[in-house]
Structures are given as structure tokens and as C-alpha cells.
N, C-alpha and C positions, 0 to 999 in steps of 0.2 A: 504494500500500500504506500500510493507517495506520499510524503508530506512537505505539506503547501507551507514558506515563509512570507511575512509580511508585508510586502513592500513597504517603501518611504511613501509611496501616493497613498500606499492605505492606512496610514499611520496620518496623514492628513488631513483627508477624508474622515476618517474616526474623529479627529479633533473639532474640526468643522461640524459636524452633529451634535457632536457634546457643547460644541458653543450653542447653537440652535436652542438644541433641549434648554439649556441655562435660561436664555433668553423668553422662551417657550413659558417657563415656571416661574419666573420672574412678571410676566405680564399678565398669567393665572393668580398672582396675588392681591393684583391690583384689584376694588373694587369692580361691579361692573357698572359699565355708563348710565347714566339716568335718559332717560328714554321718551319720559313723559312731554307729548307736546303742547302740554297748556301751560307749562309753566314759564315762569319768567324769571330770565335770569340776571336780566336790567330791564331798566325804562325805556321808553318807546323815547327816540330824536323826538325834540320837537316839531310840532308842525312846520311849515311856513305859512307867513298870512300872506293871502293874496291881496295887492293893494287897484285894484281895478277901478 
């Protein structure tokens, strides 16, 4: 049976996923977005007045 070594690209590859996943569990921790469309999260610009 042969056996298969590593490569440097896949030694790469590996790290670049493990960064991913990190990132991945990292933005799983954040809250999730508030969603709701009636709310307000400032005030409405003022109007303009039209001077006609």
C-alpha cells in the first residue's frame, strides 16, 4: 500500500481553511442583525419648505 506525503500546497490549503473556519466562528458570535422594518434608527432629514 502506498503512502501518500503532504505536500507544501496542502499544508497551505489546510491553513487557509483553518483561517476561514476562525473567521467563520468569529462572525457566529456576533449577535444577529435586527431585521425589523418599522423601526427607526434616527430621525427623518428635515423636510424642505417649498417657497412658491
Amino acid at each position: 500500500m502506498p503512502v501518500f506525503r503532504p505536500l507544501p500546497v496542502d499544508h497551505e490549503q489546510a491553513e487557509y481553511m483553518r483561517q476561514i473556519v476562525r473567521q467563520c466562528r468569529e462572525l457566529l458570535k456576533q449577535p444577529p442583525p435586527d431585521t425589523f422594518l418599522g423601526r427607526k434608527t434616527q430621525d427623518a432629514p428635515p423636510k424642505a419648505e417649498d417657497h412658491w
